[in-house]
N, CA, C and O atoms as a Tinker XYZ file with bonds, in Angstrom:
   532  protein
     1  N    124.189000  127.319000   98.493000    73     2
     2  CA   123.646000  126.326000   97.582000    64     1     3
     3  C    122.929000  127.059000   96.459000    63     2     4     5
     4  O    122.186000  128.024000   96.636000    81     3
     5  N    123.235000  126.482000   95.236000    73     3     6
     6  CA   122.472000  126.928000   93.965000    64     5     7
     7  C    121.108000  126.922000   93.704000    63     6     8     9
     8  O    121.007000  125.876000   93.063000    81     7
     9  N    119.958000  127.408000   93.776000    73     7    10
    10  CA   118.793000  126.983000   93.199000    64     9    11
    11  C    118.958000  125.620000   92.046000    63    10    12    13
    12  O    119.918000  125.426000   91.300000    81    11
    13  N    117.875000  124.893000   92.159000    73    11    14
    14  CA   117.754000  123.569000   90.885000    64    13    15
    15  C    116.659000  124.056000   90.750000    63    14    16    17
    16  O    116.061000  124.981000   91.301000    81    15
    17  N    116.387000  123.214000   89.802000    73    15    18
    18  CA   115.079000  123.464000   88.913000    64    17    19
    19  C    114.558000  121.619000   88.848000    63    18    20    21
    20  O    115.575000  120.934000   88.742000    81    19
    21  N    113.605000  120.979000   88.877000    73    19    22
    22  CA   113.121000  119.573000   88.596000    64    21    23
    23  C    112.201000  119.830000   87.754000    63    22    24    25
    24  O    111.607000  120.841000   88.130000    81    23
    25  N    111.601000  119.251000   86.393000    73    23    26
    26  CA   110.305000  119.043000   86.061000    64    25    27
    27  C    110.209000  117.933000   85.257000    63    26    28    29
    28  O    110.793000  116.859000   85.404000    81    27
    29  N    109.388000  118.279000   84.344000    73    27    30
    30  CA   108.727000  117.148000   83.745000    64    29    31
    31  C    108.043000  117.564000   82.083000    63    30    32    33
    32  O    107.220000  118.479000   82.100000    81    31
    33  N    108.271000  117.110000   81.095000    73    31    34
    34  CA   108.053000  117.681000   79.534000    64    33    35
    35  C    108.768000  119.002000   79.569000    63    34    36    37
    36  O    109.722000  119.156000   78.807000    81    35
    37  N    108.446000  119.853000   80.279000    73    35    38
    38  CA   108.832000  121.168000   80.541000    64    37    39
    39  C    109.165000  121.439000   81.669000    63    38    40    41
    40  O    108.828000  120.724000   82.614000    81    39
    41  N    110.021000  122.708000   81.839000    73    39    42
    42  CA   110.648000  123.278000   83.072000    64    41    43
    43  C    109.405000  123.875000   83.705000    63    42    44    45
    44  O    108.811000  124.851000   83.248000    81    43
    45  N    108.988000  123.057000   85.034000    73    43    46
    46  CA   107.528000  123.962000   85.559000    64    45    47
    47  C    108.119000  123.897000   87.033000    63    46    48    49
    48  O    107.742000  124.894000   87.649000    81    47
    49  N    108.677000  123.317000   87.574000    73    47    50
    50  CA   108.470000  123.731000   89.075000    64    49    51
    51  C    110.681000  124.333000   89.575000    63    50    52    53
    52  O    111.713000  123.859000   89.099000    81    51
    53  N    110.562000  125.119000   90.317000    73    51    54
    54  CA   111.791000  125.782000   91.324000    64    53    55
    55  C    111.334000  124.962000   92.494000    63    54    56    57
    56  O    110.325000  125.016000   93.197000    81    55
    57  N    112.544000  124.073000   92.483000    73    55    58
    58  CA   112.761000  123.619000   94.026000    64    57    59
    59  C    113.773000  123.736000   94.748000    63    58    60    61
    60  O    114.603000  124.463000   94.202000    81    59
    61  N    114.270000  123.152000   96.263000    73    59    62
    62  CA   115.885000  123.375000   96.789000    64    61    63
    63  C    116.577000  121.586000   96.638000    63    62    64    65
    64  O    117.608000  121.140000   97.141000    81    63
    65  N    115.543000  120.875000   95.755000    73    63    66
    66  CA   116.120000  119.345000   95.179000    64    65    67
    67  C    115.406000  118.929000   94.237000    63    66    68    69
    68  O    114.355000  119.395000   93.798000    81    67
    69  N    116.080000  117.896000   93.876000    73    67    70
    70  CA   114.677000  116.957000   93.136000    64    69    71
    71  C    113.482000  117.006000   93.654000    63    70    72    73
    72  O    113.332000  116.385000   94.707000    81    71
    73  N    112.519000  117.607000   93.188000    73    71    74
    74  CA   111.070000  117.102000   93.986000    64    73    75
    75  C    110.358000  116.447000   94.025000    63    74    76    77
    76  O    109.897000  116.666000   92.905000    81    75
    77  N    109.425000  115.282000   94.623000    73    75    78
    78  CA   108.929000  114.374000   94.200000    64    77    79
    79  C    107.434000  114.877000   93.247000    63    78    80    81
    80  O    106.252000  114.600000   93.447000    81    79
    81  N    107.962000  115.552000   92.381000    73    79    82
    82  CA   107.062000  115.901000   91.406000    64    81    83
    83  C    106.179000  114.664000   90.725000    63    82    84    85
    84  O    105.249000  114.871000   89.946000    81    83
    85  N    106.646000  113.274000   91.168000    73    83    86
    86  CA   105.515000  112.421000   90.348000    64    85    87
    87  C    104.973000  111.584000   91.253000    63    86    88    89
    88  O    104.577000  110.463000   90.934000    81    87
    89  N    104.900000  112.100000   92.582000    73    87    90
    90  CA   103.694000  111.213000   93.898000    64    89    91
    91  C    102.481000  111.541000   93.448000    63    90    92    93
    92  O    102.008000  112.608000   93.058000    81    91
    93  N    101.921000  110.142000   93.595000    73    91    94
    94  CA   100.719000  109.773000   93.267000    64    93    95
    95  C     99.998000  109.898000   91.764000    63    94    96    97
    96  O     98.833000  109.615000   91.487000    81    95
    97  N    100.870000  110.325000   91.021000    73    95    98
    98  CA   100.534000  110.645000   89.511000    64    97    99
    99  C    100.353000  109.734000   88.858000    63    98   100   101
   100  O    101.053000  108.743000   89.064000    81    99
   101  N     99.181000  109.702000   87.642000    73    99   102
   102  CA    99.204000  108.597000   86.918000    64   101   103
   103  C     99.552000  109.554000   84.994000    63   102   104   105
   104  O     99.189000  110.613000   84.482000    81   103
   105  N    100.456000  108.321000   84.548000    73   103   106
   106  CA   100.440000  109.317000   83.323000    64   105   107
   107  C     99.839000  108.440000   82.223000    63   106   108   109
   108  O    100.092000  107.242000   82.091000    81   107
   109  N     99.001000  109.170000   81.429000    73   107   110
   110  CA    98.548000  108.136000   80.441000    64   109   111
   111  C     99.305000  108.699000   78.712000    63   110   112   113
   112  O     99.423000  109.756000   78.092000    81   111
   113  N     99.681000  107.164000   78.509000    73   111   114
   114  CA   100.131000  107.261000   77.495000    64   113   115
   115  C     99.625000  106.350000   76.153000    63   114   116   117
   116  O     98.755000  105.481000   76.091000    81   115
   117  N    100.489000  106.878000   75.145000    73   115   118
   118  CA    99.562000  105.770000   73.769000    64   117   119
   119  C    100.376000  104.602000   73.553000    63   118   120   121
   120  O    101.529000  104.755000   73.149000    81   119
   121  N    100.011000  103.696000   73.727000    73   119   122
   122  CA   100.375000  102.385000   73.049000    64   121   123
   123  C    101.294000  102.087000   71.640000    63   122   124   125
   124  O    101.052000  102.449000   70.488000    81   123
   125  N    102.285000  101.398000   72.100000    73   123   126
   126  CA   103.089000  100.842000   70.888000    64   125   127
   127  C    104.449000  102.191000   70.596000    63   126   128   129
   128  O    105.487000  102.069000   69.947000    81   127
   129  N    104.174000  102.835000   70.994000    73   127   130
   130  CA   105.541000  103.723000   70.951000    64   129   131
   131  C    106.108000  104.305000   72.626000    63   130   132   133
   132  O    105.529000  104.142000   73.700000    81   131
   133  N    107.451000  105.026000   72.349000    73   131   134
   134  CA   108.353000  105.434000   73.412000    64   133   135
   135  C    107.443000  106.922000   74.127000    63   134   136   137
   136  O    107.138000  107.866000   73.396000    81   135
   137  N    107.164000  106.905000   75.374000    73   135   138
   138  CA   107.231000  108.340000   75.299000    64   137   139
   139  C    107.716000  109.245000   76.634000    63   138   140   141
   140  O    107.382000  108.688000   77.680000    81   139
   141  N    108.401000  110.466000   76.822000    73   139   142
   142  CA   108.556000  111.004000   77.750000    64   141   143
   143  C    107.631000  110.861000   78.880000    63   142   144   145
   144  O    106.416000  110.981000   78.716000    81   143
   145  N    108.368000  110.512000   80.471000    73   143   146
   146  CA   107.258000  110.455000   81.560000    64   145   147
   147  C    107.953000  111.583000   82.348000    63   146   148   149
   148  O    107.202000  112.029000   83.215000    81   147
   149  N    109.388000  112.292000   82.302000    73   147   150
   150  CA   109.581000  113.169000   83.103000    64   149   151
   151  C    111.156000  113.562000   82.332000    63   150   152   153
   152  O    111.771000  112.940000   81.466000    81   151
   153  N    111.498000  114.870000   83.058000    73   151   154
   154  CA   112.655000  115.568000   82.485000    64   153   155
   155  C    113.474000  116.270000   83.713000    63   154   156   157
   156  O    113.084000  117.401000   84.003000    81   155
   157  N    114.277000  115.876000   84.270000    73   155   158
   158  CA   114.813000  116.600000   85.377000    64   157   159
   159  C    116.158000  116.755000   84.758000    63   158   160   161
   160  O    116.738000  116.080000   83.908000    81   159
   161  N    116.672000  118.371000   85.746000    73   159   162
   162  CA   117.820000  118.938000   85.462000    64   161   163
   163  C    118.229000  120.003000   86.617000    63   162   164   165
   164  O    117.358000  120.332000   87.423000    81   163
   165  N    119.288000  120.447000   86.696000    73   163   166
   166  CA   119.743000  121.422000   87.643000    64   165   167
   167  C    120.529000  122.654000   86.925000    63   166   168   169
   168  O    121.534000  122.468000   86.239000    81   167
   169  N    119.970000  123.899000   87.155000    73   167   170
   170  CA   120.840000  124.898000   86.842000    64   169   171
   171  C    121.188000  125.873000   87.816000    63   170   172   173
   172  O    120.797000  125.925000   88.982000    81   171
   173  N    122.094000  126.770000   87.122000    73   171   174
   174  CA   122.109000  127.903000   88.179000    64   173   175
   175  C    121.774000  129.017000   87.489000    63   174   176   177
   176  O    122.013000  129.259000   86.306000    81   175
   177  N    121.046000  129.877000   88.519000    73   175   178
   178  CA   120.418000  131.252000   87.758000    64   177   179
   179  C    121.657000  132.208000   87.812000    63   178   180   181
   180  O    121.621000  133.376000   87.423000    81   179
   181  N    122.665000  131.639000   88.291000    73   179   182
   182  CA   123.672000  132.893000   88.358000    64   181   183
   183  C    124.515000  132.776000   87.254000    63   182   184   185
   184  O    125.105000  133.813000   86.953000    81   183
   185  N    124.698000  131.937000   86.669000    73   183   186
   186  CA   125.132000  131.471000   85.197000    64   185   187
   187  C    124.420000  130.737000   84.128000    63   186   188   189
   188  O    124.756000  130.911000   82.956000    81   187
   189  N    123.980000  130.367000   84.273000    73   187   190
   190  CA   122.433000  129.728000   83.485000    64   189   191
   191  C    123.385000  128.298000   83.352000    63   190   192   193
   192  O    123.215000  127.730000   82.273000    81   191
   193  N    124.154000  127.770000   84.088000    73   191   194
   194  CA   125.200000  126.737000   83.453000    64   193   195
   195  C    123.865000  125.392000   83.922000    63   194   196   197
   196  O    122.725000  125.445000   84.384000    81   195
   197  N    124.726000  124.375000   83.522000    73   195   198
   198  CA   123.815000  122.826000   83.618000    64   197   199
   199  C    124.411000  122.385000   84.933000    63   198   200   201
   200  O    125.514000  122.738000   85.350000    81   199
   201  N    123.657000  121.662000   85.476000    73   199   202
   202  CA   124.512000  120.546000   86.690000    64   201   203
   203  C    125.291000  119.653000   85.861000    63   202   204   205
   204  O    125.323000  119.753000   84.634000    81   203
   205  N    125.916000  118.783000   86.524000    73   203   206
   206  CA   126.104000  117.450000   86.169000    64   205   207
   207  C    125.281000  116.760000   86.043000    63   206   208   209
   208  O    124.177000  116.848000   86.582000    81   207
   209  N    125.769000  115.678000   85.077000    73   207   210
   210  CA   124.363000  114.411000   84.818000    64   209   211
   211  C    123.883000  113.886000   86.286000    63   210   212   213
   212  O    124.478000  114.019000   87.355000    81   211
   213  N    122.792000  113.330000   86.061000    73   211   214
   214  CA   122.500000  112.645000   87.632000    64   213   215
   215  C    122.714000  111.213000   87.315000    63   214   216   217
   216  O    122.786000  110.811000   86.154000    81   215
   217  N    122.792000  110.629000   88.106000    73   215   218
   218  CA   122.686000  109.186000   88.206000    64   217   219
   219  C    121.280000  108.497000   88.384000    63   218   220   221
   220  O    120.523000  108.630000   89.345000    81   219
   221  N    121.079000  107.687000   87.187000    73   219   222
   222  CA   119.861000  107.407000   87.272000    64   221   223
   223  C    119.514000  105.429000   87.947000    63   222   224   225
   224  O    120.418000  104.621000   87.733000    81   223
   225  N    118.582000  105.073000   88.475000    73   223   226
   226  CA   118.884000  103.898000   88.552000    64   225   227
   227  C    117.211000  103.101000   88.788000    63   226   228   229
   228  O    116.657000  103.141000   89.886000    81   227
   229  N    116.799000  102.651000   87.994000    73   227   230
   230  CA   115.781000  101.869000   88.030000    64   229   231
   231  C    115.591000  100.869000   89.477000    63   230   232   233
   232  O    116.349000   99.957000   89.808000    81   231
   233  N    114.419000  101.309000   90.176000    73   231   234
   234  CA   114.284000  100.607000   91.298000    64   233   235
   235  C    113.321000   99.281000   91.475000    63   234   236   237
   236  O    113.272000   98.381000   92.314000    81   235
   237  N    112.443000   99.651000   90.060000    73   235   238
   238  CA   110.915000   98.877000   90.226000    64   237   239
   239  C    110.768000   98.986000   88.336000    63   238   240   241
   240  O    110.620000  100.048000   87.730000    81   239
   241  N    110.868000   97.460000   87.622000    73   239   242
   242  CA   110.880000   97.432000   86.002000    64   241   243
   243  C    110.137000   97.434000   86.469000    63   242   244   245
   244  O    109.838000   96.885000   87.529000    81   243
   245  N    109.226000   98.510000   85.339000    73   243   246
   246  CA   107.846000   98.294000   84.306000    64   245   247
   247  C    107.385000   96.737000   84.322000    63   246   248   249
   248  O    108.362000   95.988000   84.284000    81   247
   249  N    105.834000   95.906000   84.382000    73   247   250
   250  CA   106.306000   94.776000   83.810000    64   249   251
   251  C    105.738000   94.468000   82.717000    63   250   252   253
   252  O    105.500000   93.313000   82.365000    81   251
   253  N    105.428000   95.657000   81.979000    73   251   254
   254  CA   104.844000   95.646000   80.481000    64   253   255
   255  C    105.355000   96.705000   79.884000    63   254   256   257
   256  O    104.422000   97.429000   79.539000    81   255
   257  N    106.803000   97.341000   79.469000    73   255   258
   258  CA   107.211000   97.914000   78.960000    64   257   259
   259  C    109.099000   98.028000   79.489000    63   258   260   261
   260  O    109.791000   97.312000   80.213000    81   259
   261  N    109.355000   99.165000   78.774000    73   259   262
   262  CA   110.902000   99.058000   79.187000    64   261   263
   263  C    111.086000  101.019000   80.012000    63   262   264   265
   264  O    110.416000  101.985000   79.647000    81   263
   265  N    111.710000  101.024000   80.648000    73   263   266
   266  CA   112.098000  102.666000   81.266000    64   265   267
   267  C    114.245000  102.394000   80.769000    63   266   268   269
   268  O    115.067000  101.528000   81.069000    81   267
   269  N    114.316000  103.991000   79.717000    73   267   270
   270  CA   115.786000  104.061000   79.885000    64   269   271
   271  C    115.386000  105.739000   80.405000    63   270   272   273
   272  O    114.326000  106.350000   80.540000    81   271
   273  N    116.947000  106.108000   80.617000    73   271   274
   274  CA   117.157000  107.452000   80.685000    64   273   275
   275  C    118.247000  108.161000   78.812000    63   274   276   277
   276  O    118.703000  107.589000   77.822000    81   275
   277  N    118.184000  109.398000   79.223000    73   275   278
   278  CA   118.494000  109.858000   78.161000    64   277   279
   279  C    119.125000  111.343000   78.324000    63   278   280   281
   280  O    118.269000  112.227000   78.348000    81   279
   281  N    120.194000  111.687000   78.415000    73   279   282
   282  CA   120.708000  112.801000   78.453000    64   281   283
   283  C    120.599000  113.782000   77.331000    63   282   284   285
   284  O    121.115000  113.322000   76.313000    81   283
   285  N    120.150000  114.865000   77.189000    73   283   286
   286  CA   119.331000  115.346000   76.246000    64   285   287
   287  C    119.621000  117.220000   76.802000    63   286   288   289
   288  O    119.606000  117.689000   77.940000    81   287
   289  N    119.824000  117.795000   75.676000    73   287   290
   290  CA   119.789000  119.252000   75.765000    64   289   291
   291  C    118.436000  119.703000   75.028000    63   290   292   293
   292  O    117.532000  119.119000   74.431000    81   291
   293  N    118.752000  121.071000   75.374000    73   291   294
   294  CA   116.739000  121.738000   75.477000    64   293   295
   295  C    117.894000  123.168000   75.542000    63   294   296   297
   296  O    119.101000  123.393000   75.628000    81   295
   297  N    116.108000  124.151000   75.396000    73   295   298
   298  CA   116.470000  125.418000   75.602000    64   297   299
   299  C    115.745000  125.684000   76.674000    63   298   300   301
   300  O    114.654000  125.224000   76.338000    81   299
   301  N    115.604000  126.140000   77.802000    73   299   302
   302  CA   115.216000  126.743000   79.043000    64   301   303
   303  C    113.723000  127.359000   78.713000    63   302   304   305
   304  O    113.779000  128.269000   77.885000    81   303
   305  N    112.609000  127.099000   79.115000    73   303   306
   306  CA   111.667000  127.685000   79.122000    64   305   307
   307  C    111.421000  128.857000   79.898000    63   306   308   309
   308  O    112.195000  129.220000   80.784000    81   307
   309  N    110.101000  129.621000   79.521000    73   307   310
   310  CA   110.742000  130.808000   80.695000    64   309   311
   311  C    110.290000  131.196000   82.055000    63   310   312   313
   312  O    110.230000  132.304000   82.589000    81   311
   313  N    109.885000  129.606000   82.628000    73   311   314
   314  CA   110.332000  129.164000   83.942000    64   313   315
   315  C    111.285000  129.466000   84.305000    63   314   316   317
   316  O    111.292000  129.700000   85.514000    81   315
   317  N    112.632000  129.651000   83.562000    73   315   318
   318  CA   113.989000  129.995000   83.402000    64   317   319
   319  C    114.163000  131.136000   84.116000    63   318   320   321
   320  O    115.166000  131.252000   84.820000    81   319
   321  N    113.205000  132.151000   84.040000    73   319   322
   322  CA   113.756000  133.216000   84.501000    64   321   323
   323  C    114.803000  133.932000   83.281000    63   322   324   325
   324  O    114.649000  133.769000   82.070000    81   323
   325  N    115.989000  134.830000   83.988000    73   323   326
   326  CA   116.620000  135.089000   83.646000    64   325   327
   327  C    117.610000  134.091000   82.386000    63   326   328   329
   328  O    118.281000  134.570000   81.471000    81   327
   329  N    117.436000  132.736000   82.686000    73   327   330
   330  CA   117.954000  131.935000   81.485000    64   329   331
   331  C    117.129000  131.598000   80.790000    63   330   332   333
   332  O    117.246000  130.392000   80.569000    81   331
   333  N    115.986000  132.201000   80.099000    73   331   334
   334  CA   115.182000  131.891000   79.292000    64   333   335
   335  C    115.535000  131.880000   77.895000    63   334   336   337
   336  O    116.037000  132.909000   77.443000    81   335
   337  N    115.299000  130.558000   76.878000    73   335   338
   338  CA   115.891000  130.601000   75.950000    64   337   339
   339  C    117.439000  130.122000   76.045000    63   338   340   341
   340  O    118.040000  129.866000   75.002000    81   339
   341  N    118.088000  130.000000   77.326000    73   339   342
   342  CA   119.299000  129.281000   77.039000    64   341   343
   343  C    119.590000  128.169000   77.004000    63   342   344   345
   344  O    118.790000  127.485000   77.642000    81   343
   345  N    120.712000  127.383000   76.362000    73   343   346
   346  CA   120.825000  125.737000   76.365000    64   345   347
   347  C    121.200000  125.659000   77.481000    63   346   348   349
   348  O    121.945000  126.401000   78.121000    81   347
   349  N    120.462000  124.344000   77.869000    73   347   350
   350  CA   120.609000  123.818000   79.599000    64   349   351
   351  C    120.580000  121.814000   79.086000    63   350   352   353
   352  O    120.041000  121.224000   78.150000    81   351
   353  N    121.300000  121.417000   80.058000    73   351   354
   354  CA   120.707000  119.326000   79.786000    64   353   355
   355  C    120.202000  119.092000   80.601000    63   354   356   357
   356  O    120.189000  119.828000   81.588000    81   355
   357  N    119.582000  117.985000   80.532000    73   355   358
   358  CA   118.949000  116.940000   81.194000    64   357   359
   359  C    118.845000  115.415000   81.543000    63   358   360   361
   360  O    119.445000  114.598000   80.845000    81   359
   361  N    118.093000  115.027000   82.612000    73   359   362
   362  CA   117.830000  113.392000   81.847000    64   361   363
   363  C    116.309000  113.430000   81.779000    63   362   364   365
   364  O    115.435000  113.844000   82.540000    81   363
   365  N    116.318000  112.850000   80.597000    73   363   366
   366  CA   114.885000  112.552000   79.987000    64   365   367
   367  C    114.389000  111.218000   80.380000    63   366   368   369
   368  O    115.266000  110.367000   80.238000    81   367
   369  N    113.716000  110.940000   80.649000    73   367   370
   370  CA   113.210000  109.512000   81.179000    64   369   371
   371  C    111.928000  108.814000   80.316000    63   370   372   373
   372  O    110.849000  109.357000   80.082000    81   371
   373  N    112.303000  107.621000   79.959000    73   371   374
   374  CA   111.331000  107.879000   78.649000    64   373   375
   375  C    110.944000  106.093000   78.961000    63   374   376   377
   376  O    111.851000  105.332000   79.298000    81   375
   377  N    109.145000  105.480000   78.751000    73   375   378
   378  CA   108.503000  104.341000   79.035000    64   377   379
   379  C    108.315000  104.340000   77.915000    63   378   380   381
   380  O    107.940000  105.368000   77.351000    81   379
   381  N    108.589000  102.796000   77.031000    73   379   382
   382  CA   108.097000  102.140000   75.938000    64   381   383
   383  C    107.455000  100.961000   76.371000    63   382   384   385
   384  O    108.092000   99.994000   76.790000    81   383
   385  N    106.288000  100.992000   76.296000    73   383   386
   386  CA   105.318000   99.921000   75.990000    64   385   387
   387  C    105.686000   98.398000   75.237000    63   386   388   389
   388  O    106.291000   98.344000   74.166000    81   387
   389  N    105.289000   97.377000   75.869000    73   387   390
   390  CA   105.581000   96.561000   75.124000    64   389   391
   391  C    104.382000   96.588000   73.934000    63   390   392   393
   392  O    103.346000   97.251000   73.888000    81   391
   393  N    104.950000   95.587000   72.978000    73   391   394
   394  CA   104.420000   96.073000   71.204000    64   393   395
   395  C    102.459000   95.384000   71.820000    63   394   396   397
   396  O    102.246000   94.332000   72.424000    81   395
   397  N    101.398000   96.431000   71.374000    73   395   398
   398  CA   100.141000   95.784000   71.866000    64   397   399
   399  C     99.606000   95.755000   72.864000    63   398   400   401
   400  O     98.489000   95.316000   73.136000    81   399
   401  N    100.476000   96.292000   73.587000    73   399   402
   402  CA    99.940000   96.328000   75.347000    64   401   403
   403  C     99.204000   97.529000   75.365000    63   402   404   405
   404  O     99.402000   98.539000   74.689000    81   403
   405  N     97.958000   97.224000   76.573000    73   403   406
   406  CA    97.037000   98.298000   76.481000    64   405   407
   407  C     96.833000   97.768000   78.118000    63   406   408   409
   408  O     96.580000   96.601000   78.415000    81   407
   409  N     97.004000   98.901000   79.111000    73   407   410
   410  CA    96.661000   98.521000   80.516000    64   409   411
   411  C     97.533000   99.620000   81.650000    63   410   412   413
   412  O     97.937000  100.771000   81.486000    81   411
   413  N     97.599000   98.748000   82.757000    73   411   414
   414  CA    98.540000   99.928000   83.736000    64   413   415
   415  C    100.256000   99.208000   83.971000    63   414   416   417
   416  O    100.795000   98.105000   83.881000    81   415
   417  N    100.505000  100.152000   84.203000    73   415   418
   418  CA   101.743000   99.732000   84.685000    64   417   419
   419  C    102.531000  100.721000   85.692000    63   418   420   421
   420  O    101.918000  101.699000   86.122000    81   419
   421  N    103.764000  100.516000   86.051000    73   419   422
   422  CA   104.024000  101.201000   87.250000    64   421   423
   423  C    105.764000  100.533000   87.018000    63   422   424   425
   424  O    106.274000   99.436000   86.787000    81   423
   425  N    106.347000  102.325000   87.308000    73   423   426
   426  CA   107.754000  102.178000   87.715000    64   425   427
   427  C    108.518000  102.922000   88.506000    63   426   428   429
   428  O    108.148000  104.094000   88.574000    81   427
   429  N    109.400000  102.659000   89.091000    73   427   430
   430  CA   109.925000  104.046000   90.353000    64   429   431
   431  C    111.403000  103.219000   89.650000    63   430   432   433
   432  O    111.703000  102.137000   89.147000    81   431
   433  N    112.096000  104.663000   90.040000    73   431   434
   434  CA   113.769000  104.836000   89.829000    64   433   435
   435  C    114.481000  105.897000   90.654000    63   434   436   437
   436  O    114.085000  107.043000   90.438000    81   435
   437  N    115.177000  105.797000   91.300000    73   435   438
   438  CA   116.076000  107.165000   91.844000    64   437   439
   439  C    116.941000  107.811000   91.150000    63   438   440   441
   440  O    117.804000  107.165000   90.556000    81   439
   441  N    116.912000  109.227000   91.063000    73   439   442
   442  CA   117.818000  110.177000   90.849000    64   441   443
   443  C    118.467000  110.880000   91.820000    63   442   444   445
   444  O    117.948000  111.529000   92.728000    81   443
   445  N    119.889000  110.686000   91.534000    73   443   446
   446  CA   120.808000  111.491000   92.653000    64   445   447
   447  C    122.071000  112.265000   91.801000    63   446   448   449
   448  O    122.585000  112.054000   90.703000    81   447
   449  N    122.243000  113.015000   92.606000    73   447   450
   450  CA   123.469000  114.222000   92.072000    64   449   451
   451  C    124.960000  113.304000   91.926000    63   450   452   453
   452  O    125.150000  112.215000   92.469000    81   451
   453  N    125.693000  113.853000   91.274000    73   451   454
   454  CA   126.820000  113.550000   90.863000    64   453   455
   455  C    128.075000  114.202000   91.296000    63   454   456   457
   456  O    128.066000  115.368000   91.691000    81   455
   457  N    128.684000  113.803000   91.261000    73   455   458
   458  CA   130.544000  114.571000   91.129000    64   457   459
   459  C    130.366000  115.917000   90.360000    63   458   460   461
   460  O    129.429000  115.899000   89.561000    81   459
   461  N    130.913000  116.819000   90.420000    73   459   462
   462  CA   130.785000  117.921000   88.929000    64   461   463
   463  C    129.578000  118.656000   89.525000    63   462   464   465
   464  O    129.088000  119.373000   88.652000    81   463
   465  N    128.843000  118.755000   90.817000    73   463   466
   466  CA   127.761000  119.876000   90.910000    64   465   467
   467  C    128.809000  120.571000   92.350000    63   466   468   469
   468  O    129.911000  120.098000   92.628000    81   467
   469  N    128.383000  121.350000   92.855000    73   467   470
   470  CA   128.619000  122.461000   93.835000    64   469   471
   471  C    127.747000  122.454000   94.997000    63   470   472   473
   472  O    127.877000  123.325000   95.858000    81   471
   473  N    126.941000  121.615000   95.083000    73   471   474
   474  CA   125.791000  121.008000   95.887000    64   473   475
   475  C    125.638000  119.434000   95.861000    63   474   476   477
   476  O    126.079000  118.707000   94.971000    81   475
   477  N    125.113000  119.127000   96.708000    73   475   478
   478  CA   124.484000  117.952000   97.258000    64   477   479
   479  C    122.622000  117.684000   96.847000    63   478   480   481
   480  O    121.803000  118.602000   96.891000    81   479
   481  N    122.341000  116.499000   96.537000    73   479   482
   482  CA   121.363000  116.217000   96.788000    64   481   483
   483  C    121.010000  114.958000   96.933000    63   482   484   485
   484  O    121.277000  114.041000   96.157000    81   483
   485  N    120.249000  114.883000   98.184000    73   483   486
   486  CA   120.102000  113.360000   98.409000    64   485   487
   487  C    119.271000  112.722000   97.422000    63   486   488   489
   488  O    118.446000  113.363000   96.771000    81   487
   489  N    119.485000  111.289000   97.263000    73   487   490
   490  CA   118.592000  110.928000   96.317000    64   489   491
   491  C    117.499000  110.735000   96.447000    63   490   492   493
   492  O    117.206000  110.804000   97.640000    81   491
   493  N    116.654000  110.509000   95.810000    73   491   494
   494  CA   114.906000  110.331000   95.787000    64   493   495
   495  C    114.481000  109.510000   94.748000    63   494   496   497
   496  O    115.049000  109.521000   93.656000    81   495
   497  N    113.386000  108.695000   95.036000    73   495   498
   498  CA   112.630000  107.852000   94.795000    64   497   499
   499  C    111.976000  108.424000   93.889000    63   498   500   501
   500  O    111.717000  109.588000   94.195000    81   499
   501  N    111.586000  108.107000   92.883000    73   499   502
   502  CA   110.310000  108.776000   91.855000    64   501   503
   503  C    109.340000  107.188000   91.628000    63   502   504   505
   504  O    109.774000  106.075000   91.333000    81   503
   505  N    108.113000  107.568000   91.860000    73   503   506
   506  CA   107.107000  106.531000   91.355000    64   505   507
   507  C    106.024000  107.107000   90.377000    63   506   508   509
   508  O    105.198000  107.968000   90.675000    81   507
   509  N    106.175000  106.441000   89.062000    73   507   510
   510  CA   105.041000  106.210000   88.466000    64   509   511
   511  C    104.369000  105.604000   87.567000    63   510   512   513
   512  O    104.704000  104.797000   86.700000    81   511
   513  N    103.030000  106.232000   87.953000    73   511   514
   514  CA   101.623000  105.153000   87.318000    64   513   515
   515  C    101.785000  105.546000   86.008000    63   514   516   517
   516  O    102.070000  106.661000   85.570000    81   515
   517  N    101.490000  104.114000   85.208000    73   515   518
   518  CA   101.092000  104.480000   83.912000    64   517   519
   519  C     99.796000  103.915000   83.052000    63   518   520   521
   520  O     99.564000  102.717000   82.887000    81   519
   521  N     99.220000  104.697000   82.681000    73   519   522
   522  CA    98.053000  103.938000   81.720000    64   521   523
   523  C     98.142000  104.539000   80.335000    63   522   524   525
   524  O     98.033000  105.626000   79.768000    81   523
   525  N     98.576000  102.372000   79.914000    73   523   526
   526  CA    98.839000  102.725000   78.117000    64   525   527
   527  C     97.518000  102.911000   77.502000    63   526   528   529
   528  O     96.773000  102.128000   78.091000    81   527
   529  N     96.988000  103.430000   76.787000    73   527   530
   530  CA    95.824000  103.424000   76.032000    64   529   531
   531  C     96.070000  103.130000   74.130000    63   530   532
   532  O     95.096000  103.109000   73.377000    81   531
């Protein structure tokens, strides 16, 4: 099995899956615009190549804003290791506020691996808190 990589704004954590990198987290964000709540992706250090997209699937709407995903390329931070600086994708996961809303909110979605990787990963639950400010 390949090493993955999971994080969030940036490439920060090496795991052997998705990790539940957002238990118990609250993220605070600004009001009236879109903004990144997490960034997961899979590579391999033996080629610096991308996984396949994951499958994303909303488990729990927001009920004061909207959650899409977003497939999105980046350059490898140098968390990377040896692929530092190389193009790698992702899905970007991104909460927009409804227009004026100021308060909490809360969303969970699963990500799971696809066709097109060389590995398995079961899927997982992601939950999180949000406070718009």
């Amino acid at each position: 099995m390949r090493p993955f990589l999971a994080a969030f704004f940036s490439v920060t954590a090496l795991a052997a899956a998705f990790s539940p990198v957002f238990a118990s987290e609250t993220r605070v964000l600004p009001a009236n615009r879109a903004s990144e709540i997490g960034l997961f992706y899979t590579s391999s250090h033996a080629d610096c190549s991308s996984g396949a997209k994951p499958k994303f699937h909303v488990t729990h709407e927001p009920a004061h804003g909207t959650v899409t995903s977003v497939w999105k390329g980046f350059r490898m931070g140098k968390e990377g290791g040896t692929c530092t600086g190389k193009p790698a994708h992702g899905t970007l996961v991104v909460y927009k506020p409804n227009p004026g809303y100021h308060g909490s909110d809360k969303v969970s979605f699963v990500l799971s691996e696809t066709e097109g990787n060389d590995y398995f990963v079961a899927p997982k639950e992601y939950v999180i808190n949000i406070d718009v400010k």
